[in-house]
N, C-alpha and C positions, 0 to 999 in steps of 0.2 A: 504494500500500500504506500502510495506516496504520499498524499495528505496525513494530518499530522490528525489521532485521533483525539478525539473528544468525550467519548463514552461507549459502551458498549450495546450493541440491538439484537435482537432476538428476531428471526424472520418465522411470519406463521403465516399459513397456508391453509385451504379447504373449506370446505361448508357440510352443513348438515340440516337436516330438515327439522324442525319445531314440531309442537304437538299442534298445531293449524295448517301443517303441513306449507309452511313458508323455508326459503332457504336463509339459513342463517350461518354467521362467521365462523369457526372456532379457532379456540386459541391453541390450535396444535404448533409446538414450533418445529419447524424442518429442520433450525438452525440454530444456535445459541452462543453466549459471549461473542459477536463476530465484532473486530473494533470499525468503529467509522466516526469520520468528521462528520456529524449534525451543525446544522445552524439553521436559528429560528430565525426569519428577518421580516420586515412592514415595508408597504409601500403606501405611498398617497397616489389617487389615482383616481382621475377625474375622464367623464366622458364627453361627446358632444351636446348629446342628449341630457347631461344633469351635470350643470359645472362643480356641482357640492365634491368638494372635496372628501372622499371614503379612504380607509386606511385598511389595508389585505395584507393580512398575515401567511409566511409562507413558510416554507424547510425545504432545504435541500440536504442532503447526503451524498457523503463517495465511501463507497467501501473499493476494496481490492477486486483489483478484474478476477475475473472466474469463478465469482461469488454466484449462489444457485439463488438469481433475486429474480423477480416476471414485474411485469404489472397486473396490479390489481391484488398481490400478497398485500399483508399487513406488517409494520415494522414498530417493532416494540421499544423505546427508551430505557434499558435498562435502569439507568441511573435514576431517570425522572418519573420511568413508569406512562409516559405518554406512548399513545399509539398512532401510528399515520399509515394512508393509503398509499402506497405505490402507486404514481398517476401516472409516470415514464422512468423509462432505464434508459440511460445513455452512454456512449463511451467515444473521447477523439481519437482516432487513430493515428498510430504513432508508431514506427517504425523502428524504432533502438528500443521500446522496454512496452509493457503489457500498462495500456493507461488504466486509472480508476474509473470505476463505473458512477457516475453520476444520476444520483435518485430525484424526482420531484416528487414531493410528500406532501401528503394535505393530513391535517391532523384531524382526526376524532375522537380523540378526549382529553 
C-alpha cells in the first residue's frame, strides 16, 4: 500500500432475506483488519437551479491493489465503527508498481 494508513476496515458482503421476505445487508465480513487511508471531507455546493449554498459530506479510501473490494460491498471503520457503501472502485494505472485502489464511500451510519 502506498498511502499512509489511517485505520483499519473490515469488508462485508451478501444479503439475506427478512421475515417479509425483503432482501437485507448482512454483516458477514469476507475481510478483516485490512489497513487503508479513510478521509471524511465537505463540500459547499450550489446549483443553477437553487443558489442556496448545501454542504455534502463524503469519504474516500485507498487500500492496497489486489484487495477482494466490488461495489456495492459494505466497509466497516474499525476504529470509528462507521459503515459506508462502496459507490466505485478505482485504480490509475501505473506501470513501475501495483497503484492503490481508490474507494468512493457514502456512509450509512
Amino acid at each position: 500500500m502506498q498511502a499512509i494508513a489511517t485505520t483499519r476496515i473490515s469488508i462485508l458482503r451478501g444479503t439475506a432475506t427478512d421475515a417479509y421476505g425483503d432482501e437485507v445487508d448482512t454483516d458477514t465480513p469476507i475481510a478483516a483488519e485490512i489497513p487503508a487511508a479513510l478521509t471524511e471531507q465537505s463540500r459547499r455546493v450550489t446549483t443553477r437551479d437553487d443558489p442556496t449554498p448545501r454542504i455534502v459530506r463524503y469519504a474516500v479510501a485507498r487500500v492496497a491493489a489486489g484487495t477482494d473490494i466490488q461495489d456495492q460491498d459494505r466497509v466497516r471503520d474499525e476504529r470509528t465503527g462507521a459503515v459506508y457503501i462502496v459507490d466505485a472502485v478505482s485504480s490509475m494505472a501505473n506501470p513501475a508498481a501495483a497503484a492503490d485502489l481508490r474507494l468512493d464511500l457514502r456512509r450509512t451510519t
